[in-house]
C-alpha positions as CSV (number, residue, x, y, z in Angstrom):
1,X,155.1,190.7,163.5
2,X,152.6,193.4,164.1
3,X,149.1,192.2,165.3
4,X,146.1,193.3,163.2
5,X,144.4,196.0,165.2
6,X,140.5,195.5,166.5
7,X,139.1,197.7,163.3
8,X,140.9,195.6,161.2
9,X,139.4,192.1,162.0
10,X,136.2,194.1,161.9
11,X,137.1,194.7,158.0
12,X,137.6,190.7,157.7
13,X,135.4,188.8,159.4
14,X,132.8,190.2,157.2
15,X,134.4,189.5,154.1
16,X,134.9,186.1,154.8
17,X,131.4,185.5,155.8
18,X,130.7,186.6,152.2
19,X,132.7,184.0,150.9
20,X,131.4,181.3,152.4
21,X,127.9,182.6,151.5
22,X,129.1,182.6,147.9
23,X,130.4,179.6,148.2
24,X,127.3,177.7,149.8
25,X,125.4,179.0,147.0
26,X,127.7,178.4,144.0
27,X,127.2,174.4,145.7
28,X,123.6,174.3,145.8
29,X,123.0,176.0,142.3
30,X,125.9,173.2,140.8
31,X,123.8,170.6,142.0
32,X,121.5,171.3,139.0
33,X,117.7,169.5,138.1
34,X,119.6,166.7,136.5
35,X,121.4,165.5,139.8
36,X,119.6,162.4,140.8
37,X,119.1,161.5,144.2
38,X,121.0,157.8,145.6
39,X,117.9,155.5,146.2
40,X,116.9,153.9,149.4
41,X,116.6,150.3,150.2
42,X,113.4,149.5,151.8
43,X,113.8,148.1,155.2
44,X,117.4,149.3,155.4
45,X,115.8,153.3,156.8
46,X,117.7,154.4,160.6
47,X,115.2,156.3,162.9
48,X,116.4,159.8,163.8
49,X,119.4,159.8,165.6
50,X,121.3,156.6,164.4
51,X,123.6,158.1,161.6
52,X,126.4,156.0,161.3
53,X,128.6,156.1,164.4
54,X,129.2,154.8,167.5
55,X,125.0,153.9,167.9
56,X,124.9,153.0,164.5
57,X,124.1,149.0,163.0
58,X,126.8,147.8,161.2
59,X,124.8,145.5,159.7
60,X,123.4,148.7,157.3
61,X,127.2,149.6,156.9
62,X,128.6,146.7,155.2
63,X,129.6,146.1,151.3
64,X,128.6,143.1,148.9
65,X,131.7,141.5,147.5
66,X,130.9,140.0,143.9
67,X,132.9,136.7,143.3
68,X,133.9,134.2,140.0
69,X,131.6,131.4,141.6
70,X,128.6,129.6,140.2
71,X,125.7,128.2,141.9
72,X,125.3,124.6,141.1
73,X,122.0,123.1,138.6
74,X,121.4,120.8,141.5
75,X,117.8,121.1,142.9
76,X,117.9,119.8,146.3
77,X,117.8,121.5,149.6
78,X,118.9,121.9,153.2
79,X,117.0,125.2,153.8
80,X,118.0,125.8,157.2
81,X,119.7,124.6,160.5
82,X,118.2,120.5,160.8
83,X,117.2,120.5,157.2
84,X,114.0,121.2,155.5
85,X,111.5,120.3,158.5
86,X,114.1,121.5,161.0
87,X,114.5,117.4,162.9
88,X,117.9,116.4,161.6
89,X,116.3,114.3,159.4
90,X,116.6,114.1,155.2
91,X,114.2,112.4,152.6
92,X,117.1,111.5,150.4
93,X,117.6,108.0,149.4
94,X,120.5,106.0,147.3
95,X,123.4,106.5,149.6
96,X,125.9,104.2,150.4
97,X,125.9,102.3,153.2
98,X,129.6,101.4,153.5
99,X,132.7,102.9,152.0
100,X,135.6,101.4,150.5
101,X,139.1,103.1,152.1
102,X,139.4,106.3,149.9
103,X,135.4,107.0,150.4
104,X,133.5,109.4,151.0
105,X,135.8,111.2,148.4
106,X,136.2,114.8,149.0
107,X,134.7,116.9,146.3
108,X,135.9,120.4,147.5
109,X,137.1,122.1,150.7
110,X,137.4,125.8,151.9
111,X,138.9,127.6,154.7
112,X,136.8,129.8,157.0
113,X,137.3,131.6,160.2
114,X,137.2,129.8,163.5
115,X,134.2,129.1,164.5
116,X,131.1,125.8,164.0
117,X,128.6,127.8,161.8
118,X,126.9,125.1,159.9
119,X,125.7,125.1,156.1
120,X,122.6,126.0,154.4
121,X,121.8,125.1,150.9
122,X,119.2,126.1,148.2
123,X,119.3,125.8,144.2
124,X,122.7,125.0,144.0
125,X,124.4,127.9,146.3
126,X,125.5,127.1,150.1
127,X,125.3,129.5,152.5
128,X,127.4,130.0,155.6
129,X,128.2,132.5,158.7
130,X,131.6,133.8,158.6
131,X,134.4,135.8,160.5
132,X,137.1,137.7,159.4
133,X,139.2,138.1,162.0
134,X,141.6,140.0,159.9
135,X,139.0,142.9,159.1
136,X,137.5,142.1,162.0
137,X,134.0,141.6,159.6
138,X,131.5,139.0,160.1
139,X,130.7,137.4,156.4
140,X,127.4,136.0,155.1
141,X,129.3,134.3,152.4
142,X,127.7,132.4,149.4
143,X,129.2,129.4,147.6
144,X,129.2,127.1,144.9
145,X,127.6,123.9,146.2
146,X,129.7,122.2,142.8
147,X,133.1,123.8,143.9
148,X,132.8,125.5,146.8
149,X,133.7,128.9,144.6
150,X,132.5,131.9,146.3
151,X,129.9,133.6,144.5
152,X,129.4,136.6,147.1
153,X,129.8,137.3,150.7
154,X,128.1,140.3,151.9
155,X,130.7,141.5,154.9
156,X,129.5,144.1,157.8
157,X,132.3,145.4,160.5
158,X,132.2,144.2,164.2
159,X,134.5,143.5,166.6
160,X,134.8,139.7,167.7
161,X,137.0,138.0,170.4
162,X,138.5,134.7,170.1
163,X,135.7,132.8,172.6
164,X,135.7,129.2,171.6
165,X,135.2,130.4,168.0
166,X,133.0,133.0,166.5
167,X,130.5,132.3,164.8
168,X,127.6,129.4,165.1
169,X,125.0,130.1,163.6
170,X,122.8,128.5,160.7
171,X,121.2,130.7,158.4
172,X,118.0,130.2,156.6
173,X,117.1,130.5,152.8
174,X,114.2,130.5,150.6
175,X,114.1,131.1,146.9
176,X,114.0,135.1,147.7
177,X,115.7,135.6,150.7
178,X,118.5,134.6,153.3
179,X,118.9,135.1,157.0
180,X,121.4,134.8,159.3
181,X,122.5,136.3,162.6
182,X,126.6,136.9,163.8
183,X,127.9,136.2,166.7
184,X,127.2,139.7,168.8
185,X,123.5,138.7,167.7
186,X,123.7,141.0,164.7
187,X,120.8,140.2,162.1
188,X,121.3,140.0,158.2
189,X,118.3,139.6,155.5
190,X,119.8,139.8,151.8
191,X,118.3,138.8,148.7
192,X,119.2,135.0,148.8
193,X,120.5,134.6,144.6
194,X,122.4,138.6,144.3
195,X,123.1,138.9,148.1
196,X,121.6,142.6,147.9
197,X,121.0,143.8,151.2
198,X,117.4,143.6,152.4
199,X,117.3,144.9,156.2
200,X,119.4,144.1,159.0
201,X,118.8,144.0,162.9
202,X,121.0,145.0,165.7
203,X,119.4,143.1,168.5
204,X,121.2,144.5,171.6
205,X,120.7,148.1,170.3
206,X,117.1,147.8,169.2
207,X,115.6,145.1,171.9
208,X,117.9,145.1,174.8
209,X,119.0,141.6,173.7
210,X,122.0,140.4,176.0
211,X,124.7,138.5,174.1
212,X,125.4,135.1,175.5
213,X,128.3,133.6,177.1
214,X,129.8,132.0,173.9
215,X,128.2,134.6,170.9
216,X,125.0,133.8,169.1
217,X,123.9,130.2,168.6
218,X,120.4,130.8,167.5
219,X,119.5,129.6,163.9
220,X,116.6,131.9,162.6
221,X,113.7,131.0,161.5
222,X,111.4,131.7,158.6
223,X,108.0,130.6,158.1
224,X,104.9,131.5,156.5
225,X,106.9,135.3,154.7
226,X,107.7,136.0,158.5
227,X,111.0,135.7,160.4
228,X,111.3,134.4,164.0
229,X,113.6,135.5,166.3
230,X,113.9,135.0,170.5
231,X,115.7,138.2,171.4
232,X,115.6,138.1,175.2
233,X,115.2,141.5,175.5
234,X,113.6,143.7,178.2
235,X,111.0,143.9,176.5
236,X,111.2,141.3,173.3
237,X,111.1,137.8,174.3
238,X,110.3,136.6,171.1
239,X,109.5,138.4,167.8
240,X,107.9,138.0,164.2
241,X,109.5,140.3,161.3
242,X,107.8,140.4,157.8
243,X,110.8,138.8,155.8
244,X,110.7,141.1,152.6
245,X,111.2,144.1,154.6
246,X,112.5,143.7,157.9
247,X,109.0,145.3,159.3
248,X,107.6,143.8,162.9
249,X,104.8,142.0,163.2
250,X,104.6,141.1,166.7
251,X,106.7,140.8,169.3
252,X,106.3,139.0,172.8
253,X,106.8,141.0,175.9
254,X,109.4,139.8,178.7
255,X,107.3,140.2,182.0
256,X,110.1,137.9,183.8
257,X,113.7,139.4,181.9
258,X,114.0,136.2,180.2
259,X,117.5,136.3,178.4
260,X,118.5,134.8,175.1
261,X,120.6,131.3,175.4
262,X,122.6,129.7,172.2
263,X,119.0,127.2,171.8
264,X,116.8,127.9,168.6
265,X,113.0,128.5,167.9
266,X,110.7,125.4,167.1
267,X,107.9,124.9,165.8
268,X,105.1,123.5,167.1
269,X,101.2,122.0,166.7
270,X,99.4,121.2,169.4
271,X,95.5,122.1,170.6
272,X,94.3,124.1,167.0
273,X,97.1,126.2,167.5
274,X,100.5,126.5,165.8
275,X,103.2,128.0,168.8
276,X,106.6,128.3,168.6
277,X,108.3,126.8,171.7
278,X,111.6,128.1,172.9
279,X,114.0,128.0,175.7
280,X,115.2,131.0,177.1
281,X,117.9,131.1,180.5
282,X,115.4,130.9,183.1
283,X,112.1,128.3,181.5
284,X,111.1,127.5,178.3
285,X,107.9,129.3,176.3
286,X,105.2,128.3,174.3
287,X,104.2,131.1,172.0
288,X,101.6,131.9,169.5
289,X,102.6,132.2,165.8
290,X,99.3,134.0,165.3
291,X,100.1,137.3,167.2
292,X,103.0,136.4,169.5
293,X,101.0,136.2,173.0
294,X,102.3,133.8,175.9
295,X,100.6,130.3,175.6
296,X,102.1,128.7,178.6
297,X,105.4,129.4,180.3
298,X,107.0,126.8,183.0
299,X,109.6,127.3,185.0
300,X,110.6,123.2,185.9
301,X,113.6,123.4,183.1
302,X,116.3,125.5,182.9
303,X,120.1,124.8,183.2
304,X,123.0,127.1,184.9
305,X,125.8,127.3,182.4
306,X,124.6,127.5,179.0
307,X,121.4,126.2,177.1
308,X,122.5,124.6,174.1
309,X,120.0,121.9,172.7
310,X,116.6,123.0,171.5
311,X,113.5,121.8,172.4
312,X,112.4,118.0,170.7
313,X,108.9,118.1,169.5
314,X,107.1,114.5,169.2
315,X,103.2,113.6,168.5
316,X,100.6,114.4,170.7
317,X,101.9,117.4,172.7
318,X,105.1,116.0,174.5
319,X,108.5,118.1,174.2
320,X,112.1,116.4,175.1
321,X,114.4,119.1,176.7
322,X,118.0,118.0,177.3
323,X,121.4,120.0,177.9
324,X,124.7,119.6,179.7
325,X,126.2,121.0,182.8
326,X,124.8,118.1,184.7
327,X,121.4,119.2,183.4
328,X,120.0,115.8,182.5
329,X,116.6,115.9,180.4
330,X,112.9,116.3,180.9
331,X,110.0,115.3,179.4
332,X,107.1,117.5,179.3
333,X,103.5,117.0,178.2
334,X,101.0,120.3,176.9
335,X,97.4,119.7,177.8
336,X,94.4,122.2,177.0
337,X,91.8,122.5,179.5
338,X,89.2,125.4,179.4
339,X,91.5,126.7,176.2
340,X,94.3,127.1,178.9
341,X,98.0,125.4,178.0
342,X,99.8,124.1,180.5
343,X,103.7,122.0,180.1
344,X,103.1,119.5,182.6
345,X,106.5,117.3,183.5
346,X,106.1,113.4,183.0
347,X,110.2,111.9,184.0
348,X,113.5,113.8,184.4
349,X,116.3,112.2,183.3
350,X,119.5,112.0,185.6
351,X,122.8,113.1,183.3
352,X,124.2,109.8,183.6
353,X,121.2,108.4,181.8
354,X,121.0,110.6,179.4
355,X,121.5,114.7,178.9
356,X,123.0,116.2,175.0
357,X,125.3,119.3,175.8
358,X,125.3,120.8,172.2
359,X,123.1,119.0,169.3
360,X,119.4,118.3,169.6
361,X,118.1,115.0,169.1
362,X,116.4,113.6,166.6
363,X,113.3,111.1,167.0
364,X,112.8,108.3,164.6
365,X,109.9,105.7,164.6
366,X,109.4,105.8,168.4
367,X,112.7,106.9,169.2
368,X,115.1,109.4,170.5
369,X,118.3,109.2,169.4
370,X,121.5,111.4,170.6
371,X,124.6,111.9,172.0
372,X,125.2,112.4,175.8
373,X,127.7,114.7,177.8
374,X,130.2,111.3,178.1
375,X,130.4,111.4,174.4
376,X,128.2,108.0,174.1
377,X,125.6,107.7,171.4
378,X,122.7,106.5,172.5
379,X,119.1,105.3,171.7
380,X,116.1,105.6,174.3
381,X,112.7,104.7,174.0
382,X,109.8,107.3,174.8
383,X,109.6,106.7,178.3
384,X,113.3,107.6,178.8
385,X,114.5,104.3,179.0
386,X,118.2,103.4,177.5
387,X,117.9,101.1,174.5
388,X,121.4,100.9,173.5
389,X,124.8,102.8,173.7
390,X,127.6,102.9,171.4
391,X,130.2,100.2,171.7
392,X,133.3,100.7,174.1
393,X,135.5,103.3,172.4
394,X,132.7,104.6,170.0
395,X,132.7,108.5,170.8
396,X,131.5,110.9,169.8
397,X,132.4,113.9,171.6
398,X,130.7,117.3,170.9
399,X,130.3,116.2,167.1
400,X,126.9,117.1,164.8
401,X,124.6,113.7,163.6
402,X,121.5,114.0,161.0
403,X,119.3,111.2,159.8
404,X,118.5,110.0,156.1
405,X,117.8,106.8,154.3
406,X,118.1,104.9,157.8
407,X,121.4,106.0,158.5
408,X,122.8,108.1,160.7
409,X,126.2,110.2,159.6
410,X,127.5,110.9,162.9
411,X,130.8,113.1,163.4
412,X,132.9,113.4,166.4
413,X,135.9,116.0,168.1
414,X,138.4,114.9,165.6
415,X,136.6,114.7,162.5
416,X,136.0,110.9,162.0
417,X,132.6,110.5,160.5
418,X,130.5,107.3,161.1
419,X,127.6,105.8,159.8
420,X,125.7,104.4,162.1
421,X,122.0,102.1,161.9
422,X,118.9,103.4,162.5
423,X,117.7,100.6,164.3
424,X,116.5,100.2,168.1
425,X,117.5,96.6,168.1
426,X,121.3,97.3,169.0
427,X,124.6,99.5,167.9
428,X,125.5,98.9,164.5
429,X,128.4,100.7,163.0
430,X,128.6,100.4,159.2
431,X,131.7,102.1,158.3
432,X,134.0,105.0,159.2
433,X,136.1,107.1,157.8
434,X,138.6,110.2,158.5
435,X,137.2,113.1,156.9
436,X,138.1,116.3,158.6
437,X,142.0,116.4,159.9
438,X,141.4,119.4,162.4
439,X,140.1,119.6,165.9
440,X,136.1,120.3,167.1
441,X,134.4,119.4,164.3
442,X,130.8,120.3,166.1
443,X,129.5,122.5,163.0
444,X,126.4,121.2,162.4
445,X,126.1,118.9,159.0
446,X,123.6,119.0,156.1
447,X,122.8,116.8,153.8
448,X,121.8,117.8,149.5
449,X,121.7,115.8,146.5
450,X,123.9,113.0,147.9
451,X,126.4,115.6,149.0
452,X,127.1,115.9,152.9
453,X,128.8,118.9,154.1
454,X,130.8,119.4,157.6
455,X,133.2,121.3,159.2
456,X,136.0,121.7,162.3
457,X,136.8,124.8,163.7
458,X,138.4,126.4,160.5
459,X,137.9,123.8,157.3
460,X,134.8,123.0,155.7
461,X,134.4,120.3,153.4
462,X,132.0,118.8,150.9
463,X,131.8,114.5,150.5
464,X,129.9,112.4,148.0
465,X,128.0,110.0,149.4
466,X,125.4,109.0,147.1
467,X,125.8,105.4,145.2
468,X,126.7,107.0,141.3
């Protein structure tokens, strides 16, 4: 074939550069005054230079997936991870104290991804932390607290390995907005009734946050319009975000490189000033919920492995801190000299005694009560003193516990729930019963309008246990 000669490609080149110039314009003139222009949602804008891609937060890139579901006409609800005050412990009354051998009856169950997200519920919807392994998506999905119908999941790509589960987390609603961070520490604001997406956070991209050992096990908080967070990044140890748009408000610097464990934010009063105490890998922090500044810091508790439990708050300044790995516990006491904080220990625990690898404890009238690392439940005073244990043969493993109407539901590996006294004066198991039929049921349990909700690693289910 002959080859075009050099004058020839001289005739060419131009005349294709006239086409595309024709072209370009014919584009930009058939875009017309009429074409309207897609909206932005607020909070959701990327700073130059994070176009979707490979630097890009998925979180911004994901899709809300409209279901057939209906949220319940039931008014209570379990806002957040520990329920409405965020101690383990519910206001509701009228449940049964003992069950007959078909009770608590199931009133629905659902399938999710392995993982021990717990629920959250609000006017009638529940809310839980999902992964799809299959699309490799995590999966704020709401549901039906009647059914368990899904009414919509908002979905968000990200790759997960299988690490002792996925996801863990708890998110947190109010009557405008819900919350919830994924396992690779990914955070999702929606509107809480149409799942609309509000703002999202990538915390490793945008704060340095490191992702811990077994994914994300910090519940977010929301208080006051704002949203706490404890990144643990180089330069974030804890931050405030204005919950309606994603916008900071403070954020706490990291002078010591402080990294994030699976433990969550709590709240605190103490001295005239409302703090948020939290403990990252290396010491735990007391910070201000005013303007995020460092109110005391100590160094006398931190554990090697993993950080699980969050800190206990109880009256007059003292915090419980208790975790596994031969960790044990330690009680701390705040005092306020010269407008200065300091954590001051009072009595460490040895494991033996008493130390909670995964759930926090819960204190009721002068008591702490909680599971230890052999699986024993047990009740110590406020000195740190043992009280009583459960009876040979009573464990409960890594399983979840929450108080209300002086019982305790208490779940353990297997998925045998108990209820259990709320008394100091010994052990006292009221009944028991076979709930869950799969293995590590640790997901954390809530309690709403007589309904109590658990999980295992890949079932959720949904018992009555009101008196009706």
């Amino acid at each position: 074939m002959k080859k075009l000669g050099f004058a020839n490609k001289g005739l060419l080149i131009p005349g294709l550069l006239a086409v595309v110039a024709l072209t370009a314009v014919a584009l930009w003139l058939g875009r017309g005054p009429g074409k309207q222009l897609a909206l932005r949602v607020p909070g959701t804008d990327q700073a130059p230079g994070t176009e979707l891609g490979s630097q890009a937060n998925p979180v911004l890139a994901g899709k809300l997936i409209q279901s057939d579901g209906q949220a319940a006409n039931l008014p209570g609800a379990w806002p957040q991870w520990r329920g409405p005050h965020r101690d383990g412990v519910s206001t509701e009354t009228g449940l049964k104290r003992t069950w007959q051998a078909s009770e608590p009856r199931e009133l629905w169950a659902i399938d999710l991804g392995e993982g021990y997200a717990g629920a959250a519920v609000f006017q009638g919807r529940v809310y839980v932390m999902d992964y799809d392994r299959d699309k490799r998506q995590d999966a704020l999905r709401c549901l039906s607290l009647a059914d368990g119908r899904e009414i919509w999941r908002y979905a968000y790509p990200v790759p997960v390995k299988r690490n002792h589960g996925m996801s863990r987390t708890v998110p947190a609603v109010t009557d405008k907005l819900v919350v919830a961070m994924g396992p690779k520490c990914h955070v999702v604001s929606l509107d809480s009734v149409t799942g609309a997406l509000r703002w999202g956070l990538d915390l490793v991209r945008q704060y340095g946050t490191t992702v811990p050992p077994w994914y994300a096990g910090q519940c977010p908080l929301v208080e006051n319009g704002a949203v706490i967070l404890a990144p643990g990044g180089k330069d974030a140890l804890l931050l405030a975000v204005e919950g309606e748009t994603g916008k900071e408000l403070w954020r706490t610097p990291n002078p010591h490189g402080w990294k994030m464990t699976h433990s969550s934010v709590m709240p605190m009063e103490f001295g005239g000033e409302r703090m948020y105490v939290y403990c990252a890998n290396s010491g735990v922090v007391g910070i201000s919920a005013k303007d995020g500044s460092m109110l005391w810091e100590t160094t006398a508790w931190k554990i090697s492995i993993a950080t699980v439990p969050s800190p206990l708050i109880l009256e007059g300044g003292r915090i419980f801190l208790t975790g596994g790995y031969n960790a044990g516990s330690l009680m701390v006491q705040l005092q306020k000299e010269n407008g200065r904080f300091e954590a001051k220990p009072v009595f460490k625990l040895e494991p033996e005694v008493f130390g909670a690898t995964q759930h926090t404890p819960i204190v009721h009238d002068g008591h702490i009560y909680g599971v230890r690392a052999d699986g024993k439940f047990v009740c110590l005073d406020l000195d740190g003193k043992v009280v009583w244990t459960s009876d040979p043969g009573q464990q409960f493993g890594l399983g979840s516990f929450i108080l209300a109407d002086g019982l305790f539901f208490a779940m353990n590996d297997s998925g045998l729930l108990r209820l259990i006294e709320a008394t100091p004066e010994k052990y006292v198991l009221r009944a028991q019963a076979q709930v869950l039929k799969g293995r590590e049921s640790w997901g954390p349990l809530a309690l709403v309008d007589g309904r109590l909700i658990a999980r295992d690693l890949t079932r959720m289910v949904c018992l009555d246990v009101a008196k009706r």
